[in-house]
C-alpha positions as CSV (number, residue, x, y, z in Angstrom):
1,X,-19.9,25.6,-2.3
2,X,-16.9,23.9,-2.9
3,X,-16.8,21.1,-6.3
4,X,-17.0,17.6,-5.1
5,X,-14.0,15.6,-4.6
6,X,-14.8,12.8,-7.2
7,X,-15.9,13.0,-10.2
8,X,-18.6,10.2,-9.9
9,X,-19.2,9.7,-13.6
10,X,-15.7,9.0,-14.1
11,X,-15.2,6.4,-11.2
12,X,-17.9,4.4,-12.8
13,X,-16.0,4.2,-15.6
14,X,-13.2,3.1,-14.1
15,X,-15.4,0.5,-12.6
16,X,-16.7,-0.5,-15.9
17,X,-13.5,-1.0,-17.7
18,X,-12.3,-2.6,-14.9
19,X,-15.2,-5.4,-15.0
20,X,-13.8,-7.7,-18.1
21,X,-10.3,-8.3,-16.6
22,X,-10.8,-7.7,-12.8
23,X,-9.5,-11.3,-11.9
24,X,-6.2,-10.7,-12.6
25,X,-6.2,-7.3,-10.2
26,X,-8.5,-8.6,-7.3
27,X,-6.1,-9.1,-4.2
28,X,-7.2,-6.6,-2.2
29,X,-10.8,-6.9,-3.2
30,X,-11.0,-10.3,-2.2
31,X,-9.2,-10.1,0.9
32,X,-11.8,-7.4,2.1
33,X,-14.5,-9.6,1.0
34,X,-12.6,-12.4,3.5
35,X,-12.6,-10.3,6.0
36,X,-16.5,-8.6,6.1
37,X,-17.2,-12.3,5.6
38,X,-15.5,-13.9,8.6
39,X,-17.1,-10.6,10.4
40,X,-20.7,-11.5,9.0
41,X,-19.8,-15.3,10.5
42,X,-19.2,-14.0,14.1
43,X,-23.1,-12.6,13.8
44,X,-25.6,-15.4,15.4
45,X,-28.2,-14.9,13.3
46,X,-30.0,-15.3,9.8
47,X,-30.6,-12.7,7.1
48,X,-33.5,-13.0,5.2
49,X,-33.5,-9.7,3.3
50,X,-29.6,-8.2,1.5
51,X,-28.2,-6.1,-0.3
52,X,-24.8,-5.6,-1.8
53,X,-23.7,-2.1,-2.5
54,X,-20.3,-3.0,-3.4
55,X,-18.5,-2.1,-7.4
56,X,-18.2,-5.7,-7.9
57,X,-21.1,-7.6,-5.7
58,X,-19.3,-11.1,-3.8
59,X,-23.4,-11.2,-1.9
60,X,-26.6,-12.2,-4.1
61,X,-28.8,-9.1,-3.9
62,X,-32.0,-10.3,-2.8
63,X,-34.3,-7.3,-3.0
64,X,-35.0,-3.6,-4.4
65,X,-34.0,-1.0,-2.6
66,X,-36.9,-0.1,0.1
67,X,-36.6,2.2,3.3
68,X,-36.3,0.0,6.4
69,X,-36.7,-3.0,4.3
70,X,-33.1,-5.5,5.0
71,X,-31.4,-7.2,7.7
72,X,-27.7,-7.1,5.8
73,X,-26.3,-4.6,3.8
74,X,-22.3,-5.1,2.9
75,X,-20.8,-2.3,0.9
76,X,-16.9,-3.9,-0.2
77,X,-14.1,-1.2,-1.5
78,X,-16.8,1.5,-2.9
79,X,-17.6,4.0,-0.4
80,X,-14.1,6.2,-0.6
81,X,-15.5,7.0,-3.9
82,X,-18.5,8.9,-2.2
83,X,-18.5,12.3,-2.4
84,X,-21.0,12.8,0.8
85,X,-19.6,9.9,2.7
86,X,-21.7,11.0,6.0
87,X,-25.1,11.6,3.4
88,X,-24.4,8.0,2.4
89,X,-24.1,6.8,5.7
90,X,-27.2,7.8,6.7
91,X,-28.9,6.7,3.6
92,X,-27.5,3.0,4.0
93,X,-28.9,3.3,7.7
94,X,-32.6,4.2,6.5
95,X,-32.7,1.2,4.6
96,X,-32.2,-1.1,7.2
97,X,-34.6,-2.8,9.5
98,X,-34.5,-1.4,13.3
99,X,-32.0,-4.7,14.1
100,X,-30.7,-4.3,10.6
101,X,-26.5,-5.0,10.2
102,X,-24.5,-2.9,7.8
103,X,-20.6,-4.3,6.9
104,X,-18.4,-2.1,4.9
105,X,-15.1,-1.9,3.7
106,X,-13.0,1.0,2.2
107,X,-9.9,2.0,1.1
108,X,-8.2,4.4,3.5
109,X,-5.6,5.4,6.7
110,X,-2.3,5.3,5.1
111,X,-2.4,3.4,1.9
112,X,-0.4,3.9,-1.0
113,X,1.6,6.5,1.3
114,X,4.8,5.8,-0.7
115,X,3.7,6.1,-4.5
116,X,1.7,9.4,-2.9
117,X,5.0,10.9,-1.6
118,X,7.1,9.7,-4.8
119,X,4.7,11.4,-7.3
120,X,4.7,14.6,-5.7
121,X,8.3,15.0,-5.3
122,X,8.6,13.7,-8.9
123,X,6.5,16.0,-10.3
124,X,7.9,18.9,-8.1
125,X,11.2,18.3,-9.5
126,X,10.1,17.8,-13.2
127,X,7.4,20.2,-13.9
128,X,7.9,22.8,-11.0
129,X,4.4,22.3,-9.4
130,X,2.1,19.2,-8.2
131,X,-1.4,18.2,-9.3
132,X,-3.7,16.0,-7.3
133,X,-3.0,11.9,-7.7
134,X,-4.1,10.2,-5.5
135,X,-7.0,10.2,-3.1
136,X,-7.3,12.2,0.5
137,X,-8.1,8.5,2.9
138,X,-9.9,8.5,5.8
139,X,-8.8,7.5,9.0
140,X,-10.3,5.3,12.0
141,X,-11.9,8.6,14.5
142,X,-13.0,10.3,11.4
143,X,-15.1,6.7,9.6
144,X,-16.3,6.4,13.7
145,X,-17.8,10.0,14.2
146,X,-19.2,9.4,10.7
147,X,-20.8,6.0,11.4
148,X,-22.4,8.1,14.9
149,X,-23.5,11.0,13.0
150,X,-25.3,8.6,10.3
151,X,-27.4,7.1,13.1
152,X,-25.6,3.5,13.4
153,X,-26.1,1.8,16.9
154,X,-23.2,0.1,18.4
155,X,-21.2,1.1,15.2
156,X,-17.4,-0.6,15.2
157,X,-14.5,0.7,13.1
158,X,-10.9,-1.0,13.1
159,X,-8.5,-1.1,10.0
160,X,-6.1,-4.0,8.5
161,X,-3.0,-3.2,6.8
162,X,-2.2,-5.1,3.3
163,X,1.3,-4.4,1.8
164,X,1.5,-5.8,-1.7
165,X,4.7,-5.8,-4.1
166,X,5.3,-5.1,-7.5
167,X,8.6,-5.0,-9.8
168,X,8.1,-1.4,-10.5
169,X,5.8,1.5,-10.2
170,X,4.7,1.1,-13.5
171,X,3.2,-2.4,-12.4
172,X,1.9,-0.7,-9.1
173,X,-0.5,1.6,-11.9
174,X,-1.4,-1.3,-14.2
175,X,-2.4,-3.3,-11.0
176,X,-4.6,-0.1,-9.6
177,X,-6.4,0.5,-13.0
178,X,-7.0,-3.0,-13.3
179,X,-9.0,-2.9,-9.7
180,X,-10.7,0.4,-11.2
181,X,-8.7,2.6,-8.5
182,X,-7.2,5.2,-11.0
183,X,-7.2,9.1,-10.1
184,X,-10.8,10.3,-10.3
185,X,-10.3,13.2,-8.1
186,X,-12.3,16.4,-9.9
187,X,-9.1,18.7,-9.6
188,X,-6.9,16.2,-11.2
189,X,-4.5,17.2,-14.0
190,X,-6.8,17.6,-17.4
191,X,-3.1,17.7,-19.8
192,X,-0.9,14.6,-20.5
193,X,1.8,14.2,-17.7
194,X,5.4,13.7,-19.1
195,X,6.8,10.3,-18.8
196,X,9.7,12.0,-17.1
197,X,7.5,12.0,-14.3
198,X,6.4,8.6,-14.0
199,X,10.3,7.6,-14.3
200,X,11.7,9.6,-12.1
201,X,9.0,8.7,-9.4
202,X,9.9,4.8,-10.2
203,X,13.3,5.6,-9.5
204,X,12.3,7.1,-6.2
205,X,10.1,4.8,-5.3
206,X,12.8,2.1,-6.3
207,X,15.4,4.1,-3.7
208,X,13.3,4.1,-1.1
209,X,10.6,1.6,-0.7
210,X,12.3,-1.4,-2.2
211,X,12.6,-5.0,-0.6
212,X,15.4,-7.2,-0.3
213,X,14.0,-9.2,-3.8
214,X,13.9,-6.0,-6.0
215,X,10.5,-5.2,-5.7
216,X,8.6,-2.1,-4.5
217,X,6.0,-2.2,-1.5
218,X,2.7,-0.6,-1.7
219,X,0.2,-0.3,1.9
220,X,-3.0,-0.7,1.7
221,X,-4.9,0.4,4.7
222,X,-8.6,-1.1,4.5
223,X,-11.3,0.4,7.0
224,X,-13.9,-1.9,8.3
225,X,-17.4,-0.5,9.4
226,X,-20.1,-2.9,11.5
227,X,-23.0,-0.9,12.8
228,X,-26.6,-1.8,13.4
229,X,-30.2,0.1,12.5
């Protein structure tokens, strides 16, 4: 059996250091939290029973968690930390009442496509080889079979695009640990990388993805799951 992708006790770390200052890093975490709301608005009805499975809750939790026991559960920016994503799926799914709603948001499609692609040819040229950085995402057919195979009726996937900008890459990795988004992938590089790395991807990433004020762009693809019990 292959390892697991993440390695789950370091993500929560990440998380947890993230906590004290996440203010100043939550963009993207409240403009997912917009969105599942506006999507929770369209619903014409009342939920009694929630729960909020996100890193950083925006919903009151409301109850324990009980098999078949809530009406909403909204999961913000956590579940393309899950190593069994489809496991998961189902789990969230068994905990809701038969006309139960589950929202969702994670991280995936093409995001951070450029500071992927600048890192590996920045490493390549540096050190001879490449190490894993930053996570494998998920796209749209992929999150829909999974939301099928967990047992969702009427499940619903679509995907909103982000792009924010930064004055350097070096901001770009502050701003990602700050959301508690840093590598936590189990193959990752266990040694110091050289800073030689890091500035010769800035200077790629400065070549190649910069805007007409000097600053880099980073996508951010964010994946939007509705399904019922």
């Amino acid at each position: 059996m292959p390892p697991p992708l993440f390695d789950e006790k370091l993500v929560q770390q990440h998380l947890d250091r993230a906590q004290g200052n996440l203010s100043a890093h939550d963009v993207l975490f409240n403009e997912a939290a917009q969105a599942l709301s506006d999507r929770l608005a369209d619903v014409n009805r009342s939920f009694i029973s929630v729960r909020d499975l996100s890193p950083f809750p925006f919903l009151k939790e409301t109850a324990p968690l009980e098999e078949s026991h809530y009406d909403l559960i909204v999961s913000n920016l956590a579940l393309h930390w899950v190593n069994a994503l489809s496991e998961t799926l189902a789990s969230i799914r068994a905990l809701l009442k038969p006309e139960g709603l589950f929202l969702g948001s994670l991280i995936g499609g093409e995001s951070l496509k450029e500071l992927r692609a600048c890192l590996m040819e920045a490493e390549l040229s540096v050190t001879g080889g490449v190490s894993p950085r930053i996570s494998p995402m998920i796209d749209l057919s992929s999150a829909s079979r999974l939301m099928q195979h967990a047992g969702f009726h009427l499940p619903v996937v679509d995907s909103d695009s982000l792009t924010l900008t930064y004055p350097d890459l070096f901001a770009l990795m502050r701003d990602l640990r700050g959301m508690g988004q840093s590598n936590a992938l189990t193959e990752r590089l266990r040694r110091p990388t050289p800073r030689a790395v890091f500035l010769e991807a800035d200077r790629l990433y400065r070549a190649r993805f910069c805007n007409s004020s000097g600053r880099i762009s980073a996508r951010f693809d964010i994946v939007y799951l509705h399904g019922w019990g």
